[in-house]
PASELUM-793612 format. One record per residue (C-alpha): residue in one letter; x, y, z; residue number from 0. Coordinates in Angstrom, 1 decimal, decimal comma. Each point is the difference from the previous one (the first is absolute). Last residue first. Layout:
<sites>
resn;px;py;pz;resi
A;X;Y;Z;NUM
...
</sites>
This chain:
<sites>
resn;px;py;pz;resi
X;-23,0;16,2;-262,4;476
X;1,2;1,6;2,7;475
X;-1,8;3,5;-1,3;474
X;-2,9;-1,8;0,0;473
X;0,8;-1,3;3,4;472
X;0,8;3,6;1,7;471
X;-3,5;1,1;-1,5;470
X;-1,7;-2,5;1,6;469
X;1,0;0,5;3,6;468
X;-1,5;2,8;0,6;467
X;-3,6;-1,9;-0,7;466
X;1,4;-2,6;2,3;465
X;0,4;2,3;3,1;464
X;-3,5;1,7;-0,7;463
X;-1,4;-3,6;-0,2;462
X;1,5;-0,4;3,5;461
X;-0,9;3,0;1,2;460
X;-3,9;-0,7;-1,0;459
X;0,6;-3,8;2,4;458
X;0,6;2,4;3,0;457
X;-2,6;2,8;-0,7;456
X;-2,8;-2,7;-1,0;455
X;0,9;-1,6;3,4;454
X;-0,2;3,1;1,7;453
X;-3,0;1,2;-1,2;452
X;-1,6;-3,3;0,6;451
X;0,8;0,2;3,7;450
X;-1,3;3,6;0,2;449
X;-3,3;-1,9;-1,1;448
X;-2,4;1,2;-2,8;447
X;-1,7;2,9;-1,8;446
X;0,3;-0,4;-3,4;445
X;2,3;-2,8;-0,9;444
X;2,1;2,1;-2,8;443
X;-0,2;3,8;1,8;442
X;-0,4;-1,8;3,4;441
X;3,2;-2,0;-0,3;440
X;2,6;0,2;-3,2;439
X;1,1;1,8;-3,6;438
X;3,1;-0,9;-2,4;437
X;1,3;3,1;-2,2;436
X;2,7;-1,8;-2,1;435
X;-2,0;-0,9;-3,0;434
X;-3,0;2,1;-0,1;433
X;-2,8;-2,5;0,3;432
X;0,1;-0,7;3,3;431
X;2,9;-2,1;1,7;430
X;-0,5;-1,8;3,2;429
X;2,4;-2,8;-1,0;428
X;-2,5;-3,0;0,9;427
X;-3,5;1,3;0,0;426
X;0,6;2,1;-2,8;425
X;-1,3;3,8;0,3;424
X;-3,3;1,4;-0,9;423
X;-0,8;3,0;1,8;422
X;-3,1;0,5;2,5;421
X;-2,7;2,2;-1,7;420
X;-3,3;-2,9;0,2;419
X;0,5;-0,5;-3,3;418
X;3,6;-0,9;-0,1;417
X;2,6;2,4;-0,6;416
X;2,6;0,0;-2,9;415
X;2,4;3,1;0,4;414
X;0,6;1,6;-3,2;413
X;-2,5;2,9;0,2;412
X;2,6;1,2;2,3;411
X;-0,9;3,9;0,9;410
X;1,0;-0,7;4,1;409
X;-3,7;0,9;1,1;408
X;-1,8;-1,5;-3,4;407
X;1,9;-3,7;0,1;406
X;-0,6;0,6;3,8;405
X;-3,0;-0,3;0,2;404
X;-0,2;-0,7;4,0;403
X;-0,9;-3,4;1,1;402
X;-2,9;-0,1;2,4;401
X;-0,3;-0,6;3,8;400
X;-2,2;-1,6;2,7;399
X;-3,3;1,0;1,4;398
X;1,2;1,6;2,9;397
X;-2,0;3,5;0,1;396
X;-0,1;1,5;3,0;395
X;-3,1;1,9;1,6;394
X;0,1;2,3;2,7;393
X;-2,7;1,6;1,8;392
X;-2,2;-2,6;-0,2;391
X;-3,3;-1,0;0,9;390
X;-1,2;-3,4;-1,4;389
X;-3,5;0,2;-1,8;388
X;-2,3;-3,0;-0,9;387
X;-0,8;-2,2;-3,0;386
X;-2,1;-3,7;-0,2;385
X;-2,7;0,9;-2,5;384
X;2,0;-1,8;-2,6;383
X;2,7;-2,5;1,2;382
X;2,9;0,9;-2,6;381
X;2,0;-2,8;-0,6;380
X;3,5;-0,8;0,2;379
X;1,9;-2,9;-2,2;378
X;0,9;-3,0;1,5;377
X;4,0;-1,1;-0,2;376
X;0,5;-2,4;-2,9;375
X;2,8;2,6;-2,2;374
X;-3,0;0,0;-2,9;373
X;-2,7;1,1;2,5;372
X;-1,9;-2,6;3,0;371
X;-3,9;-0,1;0,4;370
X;-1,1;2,7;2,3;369
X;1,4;1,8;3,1;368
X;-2,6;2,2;1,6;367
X;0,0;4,0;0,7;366
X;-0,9;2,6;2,0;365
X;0,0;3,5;-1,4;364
X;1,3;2,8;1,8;363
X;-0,2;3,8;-0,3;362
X;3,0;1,7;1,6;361
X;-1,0;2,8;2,0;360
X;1,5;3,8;0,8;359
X;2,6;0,5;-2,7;358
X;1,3;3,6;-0,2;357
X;-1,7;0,4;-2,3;356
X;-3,6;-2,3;1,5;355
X;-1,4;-3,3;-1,3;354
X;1,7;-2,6;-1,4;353
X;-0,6;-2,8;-2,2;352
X;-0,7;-4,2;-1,1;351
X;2,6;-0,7;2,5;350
X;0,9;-3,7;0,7;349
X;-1,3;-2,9;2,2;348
X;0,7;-3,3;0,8;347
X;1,7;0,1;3,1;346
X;0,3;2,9;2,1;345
X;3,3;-0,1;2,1;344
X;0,3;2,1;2,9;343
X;3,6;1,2;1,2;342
X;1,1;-0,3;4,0;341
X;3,1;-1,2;-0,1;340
X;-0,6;-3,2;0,6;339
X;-2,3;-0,3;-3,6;338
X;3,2;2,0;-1,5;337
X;2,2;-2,5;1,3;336
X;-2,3;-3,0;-0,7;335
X;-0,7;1,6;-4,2;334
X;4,2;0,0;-0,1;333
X;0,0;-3,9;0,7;332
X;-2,5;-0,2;-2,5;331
X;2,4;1,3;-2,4;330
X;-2,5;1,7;-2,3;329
X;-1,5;-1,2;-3,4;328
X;-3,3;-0,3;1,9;327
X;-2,2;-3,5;-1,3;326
X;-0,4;-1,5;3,5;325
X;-0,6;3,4;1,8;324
X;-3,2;0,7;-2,6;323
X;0,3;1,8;-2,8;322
X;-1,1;3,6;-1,3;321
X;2,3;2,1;2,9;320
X;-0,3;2,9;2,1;319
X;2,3;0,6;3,0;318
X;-1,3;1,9;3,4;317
X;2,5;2,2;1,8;316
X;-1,2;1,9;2,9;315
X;0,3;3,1;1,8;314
X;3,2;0,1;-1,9;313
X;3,7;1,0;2,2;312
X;2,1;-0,1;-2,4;311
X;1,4;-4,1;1,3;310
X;-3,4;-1,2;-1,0;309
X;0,0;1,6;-3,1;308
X;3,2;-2,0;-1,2;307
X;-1,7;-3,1;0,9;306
X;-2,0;0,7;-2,3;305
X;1,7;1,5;-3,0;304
X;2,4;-3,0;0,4;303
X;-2,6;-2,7;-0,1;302
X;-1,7;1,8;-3,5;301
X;3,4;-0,2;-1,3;300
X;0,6;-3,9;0,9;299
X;-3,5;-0,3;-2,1;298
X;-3,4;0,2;1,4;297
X;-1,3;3,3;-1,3;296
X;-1,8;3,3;0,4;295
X;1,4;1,6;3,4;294
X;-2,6;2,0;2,4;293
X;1,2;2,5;2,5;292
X;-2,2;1,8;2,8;291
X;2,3;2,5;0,6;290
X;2,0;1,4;3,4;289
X;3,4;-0,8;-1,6;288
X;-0,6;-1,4;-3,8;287
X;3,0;2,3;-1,5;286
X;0,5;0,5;-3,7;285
X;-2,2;2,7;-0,4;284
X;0,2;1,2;4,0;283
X;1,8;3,6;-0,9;282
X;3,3;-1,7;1,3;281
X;-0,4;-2,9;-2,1;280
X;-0,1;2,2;-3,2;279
X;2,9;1,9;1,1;278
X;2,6;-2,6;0,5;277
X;3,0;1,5;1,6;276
X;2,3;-3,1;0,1;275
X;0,8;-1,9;3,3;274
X;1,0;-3,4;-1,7;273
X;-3,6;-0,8;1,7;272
X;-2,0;3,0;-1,0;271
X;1,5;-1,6;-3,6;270
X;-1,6;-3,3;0,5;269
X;-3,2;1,3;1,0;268
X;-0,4;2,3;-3,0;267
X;1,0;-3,2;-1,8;266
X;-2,6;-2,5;1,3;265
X;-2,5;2,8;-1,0;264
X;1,1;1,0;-3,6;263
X;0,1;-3,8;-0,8;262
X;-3,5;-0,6;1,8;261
X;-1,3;2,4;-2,3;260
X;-2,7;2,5;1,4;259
X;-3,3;0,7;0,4;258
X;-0,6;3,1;2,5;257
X;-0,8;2,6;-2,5;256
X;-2,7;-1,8;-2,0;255
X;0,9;-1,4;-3,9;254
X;-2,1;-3,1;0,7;253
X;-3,2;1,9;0,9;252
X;-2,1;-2,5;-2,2;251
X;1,6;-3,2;-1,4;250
X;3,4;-1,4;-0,8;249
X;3,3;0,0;1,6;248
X;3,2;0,1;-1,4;247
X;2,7;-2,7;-0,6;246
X;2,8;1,7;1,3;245
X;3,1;0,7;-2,3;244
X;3,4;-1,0;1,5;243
X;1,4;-3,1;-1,4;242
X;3,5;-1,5;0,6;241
X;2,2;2,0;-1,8;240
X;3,1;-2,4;-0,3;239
X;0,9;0,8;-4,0;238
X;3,8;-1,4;-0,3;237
X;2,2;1,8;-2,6;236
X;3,1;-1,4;-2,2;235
X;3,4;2,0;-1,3;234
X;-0,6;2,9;2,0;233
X;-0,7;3,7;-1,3;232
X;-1,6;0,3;-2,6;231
X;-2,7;-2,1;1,1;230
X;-0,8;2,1;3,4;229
X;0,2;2,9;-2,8;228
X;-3,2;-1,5;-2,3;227
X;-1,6;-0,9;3,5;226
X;0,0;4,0;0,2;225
X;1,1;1,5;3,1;224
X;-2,1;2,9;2,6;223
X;-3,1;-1,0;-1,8;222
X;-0,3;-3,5;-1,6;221
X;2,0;-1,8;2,7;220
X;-0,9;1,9;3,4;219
X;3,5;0,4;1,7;218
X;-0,4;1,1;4,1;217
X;2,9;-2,2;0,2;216
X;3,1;-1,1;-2,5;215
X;1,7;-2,7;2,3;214
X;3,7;-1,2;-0,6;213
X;0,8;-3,6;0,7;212
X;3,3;0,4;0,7;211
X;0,2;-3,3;2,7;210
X;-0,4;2,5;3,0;209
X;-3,1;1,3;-1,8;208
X;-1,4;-3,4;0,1;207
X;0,8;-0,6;3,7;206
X;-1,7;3,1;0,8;205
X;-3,2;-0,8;-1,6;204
X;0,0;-3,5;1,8;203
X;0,5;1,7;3,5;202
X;-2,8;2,6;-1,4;201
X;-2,5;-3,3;-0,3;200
X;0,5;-1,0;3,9;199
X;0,0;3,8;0,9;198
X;-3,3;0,2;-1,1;197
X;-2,1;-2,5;2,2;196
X;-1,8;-2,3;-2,1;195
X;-3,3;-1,4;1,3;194
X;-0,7;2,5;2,4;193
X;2,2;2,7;-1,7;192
X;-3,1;0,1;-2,9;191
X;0,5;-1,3;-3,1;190
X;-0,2;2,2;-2,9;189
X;2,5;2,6;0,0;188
X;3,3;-1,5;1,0;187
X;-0,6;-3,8;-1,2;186
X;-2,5;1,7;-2,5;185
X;3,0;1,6;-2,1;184
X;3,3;-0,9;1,8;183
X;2,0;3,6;-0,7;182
X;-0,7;2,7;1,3;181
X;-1,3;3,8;-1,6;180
X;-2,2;-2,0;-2,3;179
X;-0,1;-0,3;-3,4;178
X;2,3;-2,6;-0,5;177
X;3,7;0,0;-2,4;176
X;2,2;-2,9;1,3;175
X;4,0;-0,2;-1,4;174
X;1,5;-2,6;-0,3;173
X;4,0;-1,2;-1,1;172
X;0,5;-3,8;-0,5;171
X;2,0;-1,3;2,0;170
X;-1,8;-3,4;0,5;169
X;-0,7;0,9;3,4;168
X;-1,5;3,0;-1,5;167
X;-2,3;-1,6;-2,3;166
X;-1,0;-2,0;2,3;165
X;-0,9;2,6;3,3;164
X;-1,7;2,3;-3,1;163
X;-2,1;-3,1;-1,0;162
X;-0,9;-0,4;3,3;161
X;-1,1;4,0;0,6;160
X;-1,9;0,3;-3,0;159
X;-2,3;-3,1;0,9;158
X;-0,5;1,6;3,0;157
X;-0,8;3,7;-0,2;156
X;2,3;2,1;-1,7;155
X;-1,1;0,9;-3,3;154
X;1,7;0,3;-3,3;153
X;3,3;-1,9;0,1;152
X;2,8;1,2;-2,4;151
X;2,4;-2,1;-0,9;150
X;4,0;0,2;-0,3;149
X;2,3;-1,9;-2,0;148
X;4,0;0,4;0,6;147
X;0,4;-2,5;2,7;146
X;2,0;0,6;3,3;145
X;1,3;-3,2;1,5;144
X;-0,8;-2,6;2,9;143
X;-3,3;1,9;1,1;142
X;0,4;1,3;3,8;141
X;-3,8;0,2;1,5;140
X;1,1;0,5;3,0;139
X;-0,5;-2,9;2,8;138
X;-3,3;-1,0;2,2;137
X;1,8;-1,8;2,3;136
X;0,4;3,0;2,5;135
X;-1,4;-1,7;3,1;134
X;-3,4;2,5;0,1;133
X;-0,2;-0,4;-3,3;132
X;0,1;-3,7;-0,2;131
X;-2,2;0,0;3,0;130
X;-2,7;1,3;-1,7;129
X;0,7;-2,1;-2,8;128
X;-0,8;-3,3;1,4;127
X;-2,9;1,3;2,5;126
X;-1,9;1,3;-3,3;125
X;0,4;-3,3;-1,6;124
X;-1,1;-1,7;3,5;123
X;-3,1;2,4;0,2;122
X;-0,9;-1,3;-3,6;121
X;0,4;-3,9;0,1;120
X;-2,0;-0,1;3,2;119
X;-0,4;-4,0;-0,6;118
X;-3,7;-0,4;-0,2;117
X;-2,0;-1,6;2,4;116
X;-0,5;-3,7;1,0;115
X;-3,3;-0,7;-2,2;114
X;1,5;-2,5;-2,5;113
X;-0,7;3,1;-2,8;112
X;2,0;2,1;2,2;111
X;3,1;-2,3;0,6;110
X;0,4;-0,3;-4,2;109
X;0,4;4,0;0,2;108
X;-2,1;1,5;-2,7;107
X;-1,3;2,7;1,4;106
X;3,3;0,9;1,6;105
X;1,4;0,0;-3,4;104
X;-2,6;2,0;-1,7;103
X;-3,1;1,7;0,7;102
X;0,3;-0,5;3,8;101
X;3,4;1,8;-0,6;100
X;-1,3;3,4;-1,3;99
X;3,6;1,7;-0,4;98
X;0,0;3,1;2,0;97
X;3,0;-1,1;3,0;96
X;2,0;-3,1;-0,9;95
X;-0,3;1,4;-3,8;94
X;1,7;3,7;1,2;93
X;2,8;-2,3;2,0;92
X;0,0;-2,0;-3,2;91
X;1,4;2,8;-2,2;90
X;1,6;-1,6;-2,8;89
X;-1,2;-3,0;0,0;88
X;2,0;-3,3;-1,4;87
X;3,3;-0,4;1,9;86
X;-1,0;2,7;2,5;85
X;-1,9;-2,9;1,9;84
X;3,0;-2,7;-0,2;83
X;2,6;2,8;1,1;82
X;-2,4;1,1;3,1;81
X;-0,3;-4,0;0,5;80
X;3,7;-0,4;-0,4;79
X;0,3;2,8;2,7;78
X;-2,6;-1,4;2,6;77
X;1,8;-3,6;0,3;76
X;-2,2;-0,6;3,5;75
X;-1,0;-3,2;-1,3;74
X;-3,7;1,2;-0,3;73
X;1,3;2,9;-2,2;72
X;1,7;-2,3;-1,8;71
X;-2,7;-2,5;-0,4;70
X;-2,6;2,9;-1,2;69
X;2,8;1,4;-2,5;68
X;-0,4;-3,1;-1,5;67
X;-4,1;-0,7;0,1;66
X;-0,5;3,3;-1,6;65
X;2,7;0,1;-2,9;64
X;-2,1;3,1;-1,5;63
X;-1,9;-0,7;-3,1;62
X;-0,4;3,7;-0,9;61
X;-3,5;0,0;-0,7;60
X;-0,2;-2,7;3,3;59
X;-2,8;-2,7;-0,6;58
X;2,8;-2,4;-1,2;57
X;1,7;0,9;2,9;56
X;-2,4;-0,6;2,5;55
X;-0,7;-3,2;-1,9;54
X;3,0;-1,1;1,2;53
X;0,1;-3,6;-2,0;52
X;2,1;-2,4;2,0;51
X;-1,2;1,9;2,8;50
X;2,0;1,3;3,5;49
X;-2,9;-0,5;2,4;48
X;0,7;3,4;1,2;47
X;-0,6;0,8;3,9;46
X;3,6;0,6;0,4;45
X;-0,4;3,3;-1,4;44
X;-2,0;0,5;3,0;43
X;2,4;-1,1;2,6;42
X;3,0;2,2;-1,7;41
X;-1,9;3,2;-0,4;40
X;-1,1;-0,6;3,7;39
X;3,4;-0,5;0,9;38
X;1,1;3,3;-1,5;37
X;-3,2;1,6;1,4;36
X;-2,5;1,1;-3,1;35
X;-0,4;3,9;-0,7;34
X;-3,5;1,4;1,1;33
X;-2,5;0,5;-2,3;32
X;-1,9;3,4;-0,2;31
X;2,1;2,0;-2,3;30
X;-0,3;3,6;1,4;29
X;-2,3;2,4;-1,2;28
X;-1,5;1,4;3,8;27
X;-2,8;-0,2;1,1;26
X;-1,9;-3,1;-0,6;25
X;2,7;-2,0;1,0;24
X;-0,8;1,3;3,7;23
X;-3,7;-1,5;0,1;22
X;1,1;-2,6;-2,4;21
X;2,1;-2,1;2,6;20
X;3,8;-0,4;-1,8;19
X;-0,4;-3,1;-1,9;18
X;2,7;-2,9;1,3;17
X;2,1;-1,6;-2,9;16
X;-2,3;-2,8;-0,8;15
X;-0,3;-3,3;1,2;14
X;-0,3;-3,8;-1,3;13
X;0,2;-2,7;2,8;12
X;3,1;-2,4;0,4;11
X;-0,4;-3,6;0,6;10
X;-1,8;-0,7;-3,7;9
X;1,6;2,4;-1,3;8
X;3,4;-0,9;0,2;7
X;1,6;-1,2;-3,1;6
X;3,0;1,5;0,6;5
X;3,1;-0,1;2,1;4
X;0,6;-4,0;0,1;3
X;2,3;-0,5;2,8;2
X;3,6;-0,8;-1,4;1
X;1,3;-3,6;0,4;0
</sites>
């Protein structure tokens, strides 16, 4: 009788890829997690307690087939679990790496609630399709036949991308119009090579362009093409434009030299990486190195703009936010890397002003949480009387982002939005309300998960693929 491969975590300790020490991480922009052992792979995805009801893939956006590809990697069947993995996520390598598992499956791992650890659902994902690539399993996208239709796909971050890998294994012909001069929207821009290196999201790129997928770049819809033309010129369009627009600051002094977005920031540090000339980081506007930096927030943005100091060369790096730890919308996981890192969180506090142009001080105002809001998290409040000064030098704003009016930018009065600017679209098909243009991720959600992006991109191709289909069955009938 076979030895039982799984269910081993009560023998078999939880651990992490090693962390490189932070005293070099801190340096360089590297990703920070080493890659699993084969055999440690194997021994940890043995640690699964197998579940009659996963809820690691219940909690999963894209319902990934945890517990199964678990058991094959544990059995040493590292193909079928590659297979398996790519069955239902597009790009689970880039999942494996920036996806917020405490938040999701890993936080819900039946093991962790008993108290033995969490499965490492996320390192093992990455592992899987790491070595896919490096064995050459990862095959061409090679759709059966050619078809006819063609859609147009504005934006390529995420959700743009996995409806662009569907539609095109389903032959469909693509082409992906973003406003940048690369494609993969925050993925390249946004997140910072620590977390994502770059190459691991060009591969992707690359693959799609090897498919046909033609990319329209450096394309701002509304200026340099009408959304009228995009229209005219494939049978069905997919909006993917995630969300771009800061929420701003408020108060005294907010419009300083020295306050900037955390979006302009992340990607001014992203580009120096690609080895572009970037002027503005160059002169020391985008760049924290030798500055007292404050960051405004406590998302996965805010985390980012940190840690991303750290590596310039700041004097210090101090993060701002209205909650407390507990109540932070951040990976905690991320919060311990920047804490090791050397970054300074100051809970319960936010900026009432700023003194100085160029910035010279942020003026602080302490605050307690009070009696829960509409969502059921505790609402901020001022404590009066309680206000001091933070220097700064540099101050980044990572409050989150807005929806863009598009309706007015693209001249489509037509396009329902809802009133907080993010587009209506059926939950099921993705469509809006101009048949055959269909709309997913940030710029439906508002700002969300890469993971979500991708699912809405996947299950958006789908109703794309039945909205092309309806004409051919009138015509049937």
């Amino acid at each position: 009788m076979a030895k039982q491969p799984m269910l081993k975590f009560v023998d078999v300790q939880k651990e992490t890829p090693e962390k490189r020490p932070p005293d070099l991480r801190a340096h360089d922009f590297h990703e920070i997690y080493a890659e699993y052992a084969d055999e440690k792979a194997k021994q940890q995805a043995s640690r699964c307690s197998q579940c009659g009801v996963p809820y690691c893939q219940t909690h999963c956006p894209l319902h990934n087939n945890i517990p199964d590809w678990l058991r094959l990697t544990a059995e040493g069947r590292l193909q079928e679990a590659y297979e398996l993995s790519q069955a239902t996520n597009t790009f689970p390598e880039i999942c494996g790496r920036i996806c917020p598992q405490d938040r999701l499956c890993e936080g819900n791992c039946v093991i962790e609630q008993s108290g033995h650890g969490t499965v490492t659902i996320g390192a093992v994902e990455k592992y899987i399709t790491d070595t896919a690539w490096e064995k050459g399993w990862v095959q061409p996208i090679t759709p059966e036949r050619d078809r006819p239709e063609s859609v147009g796909v504005i934006g390529a971050g995420p959700g743009g991308l996995a409806a662009a890998d569907a539609l095109r294994r389903a032959g469909v012909q693509v082409t992906v119009y973003d406003r940048y001069d690369r494609a993969g929207g925050l993925m390249t821009y946004g997140i910072p090579g620590f977390k994502l290196e770059k190459d691991v999201v060009m591969r992707r790129i690359e693959q799609l362009e090897r498919a046909g997928v033609n990319f329209v770049l450096n394309c701002n819809v509304g200026e340099d093409i009408s959304f009228d033309a995009i229209r005219g010129t494939h049978d069905s369009v997919l909006i993917a434009t995630g969300v771009y627009k800061t929420r701003e600051l408020q108060g005294p002094g907010a419009g300083a030299a020295g306050i900037v977005r955390a979006i302009d920031f992340l990607t001014a540090s992203s580009r120096k990486s690609f080895g572009d000339d970037v002027p503005e980081y160059d002169s020391g506007e985008l760049n924290a190195q030798g500055k007292r930096v404050v960051v405004i927030g406590g998302g996965d943005t805010a985390m980012d703009c940190v840690r991303t100091a750290i590596r310039q060369g700041a004097t210090s790096v101090k993060c701002l936010y209205r909650r407390d730890r507990a109540n932070m919308p951040g990976s905690q996981r991320e919060v311990a890397n920047a804490e090791e890192e050397g970054v300074e969180f100051i809970w319960l506090t936010a900026p009432r002003g700023f003194s100085g142009d160029p910035v010279e001080n942020v003026m602080v105002q302490k605050m307690r949480l009070g009696m829960p809001d509409a969502t059921g998290r505790q609402s901020p409040e001022v404590i009066e009387g309680a206000d001091y000064s933070e220097p700064a030098d540099l101050v980044i704003k990572a409050l989150g982002f807005e929806p863009e009016d598009l309706p007015a930018l693209w001249g489509e009065p037509a396009l329902e939005v809802t009133r907080w600017g993010t587009i209506k679209s059926d939950f099921r098909s993705h469509q809006t309300s101009i048949p055959g243009v269909f709309a997913v991720g940030d710029i439906v959600r508002g700002a969300s998960l890469v993971v979500w992006a991708i699912r809405d991109g996947r299950e958006a191709a789908q109703g794309i693929l039945d909205y092309l289909a309806q004409p051919a069955q009138v015509a049937a009938e």
